[in-house]
C-alpha positions, 0 to 999 in steps of 0.5 A: 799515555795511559800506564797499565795496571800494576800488578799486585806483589806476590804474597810471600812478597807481602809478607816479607815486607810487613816483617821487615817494617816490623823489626825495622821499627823495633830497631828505630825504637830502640836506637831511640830509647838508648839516646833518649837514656843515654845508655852507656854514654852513648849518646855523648859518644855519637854527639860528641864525636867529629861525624855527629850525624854520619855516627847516628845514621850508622847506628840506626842503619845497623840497628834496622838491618839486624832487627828487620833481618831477625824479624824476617828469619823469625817469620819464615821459620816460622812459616813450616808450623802446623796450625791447630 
């Protein structure tokens, strides 16, 4: 049986998403950066604890939450500026 066409996502939609993508890649990239330097011992803190992977996936989880929501807002305030 043949499905039907998807419909496209509804541009607000789109635009959301991309933002999302972005601030969760800035998240990931800088979880990255903390354990590639070892920032404050982190990185000895999350490897060295009894949950080594449920610690490190906590902390990317977090880190992409709070930067795909910021990335977000950002964009839909930003929404309401006049363009000259």
């Amino acid at each position: 049986m043949a499905r039907a066409p998807r419909k496209p996502l509804p541009p607000l939609i789109v635009f959301l998403l991309r933002h999302l993508a972005v601030g969760a890649g800035a998240g990931v990239l800088l979880g990255l950066l903390c354990l590639a330097t070892d920032l404050g011992g982190l990185r000895g803190l999350l490897f060295g604890s009894g949950g080594g992977p449920l610690a490190v996936a906590l902390f990317f989880f977090g880190l992409i939450v709070t930067f795909g929501s910021v990335a977000m807002g950002a964009a839909v305030m930003g929404l309401g500026r006049p363009r000259n």
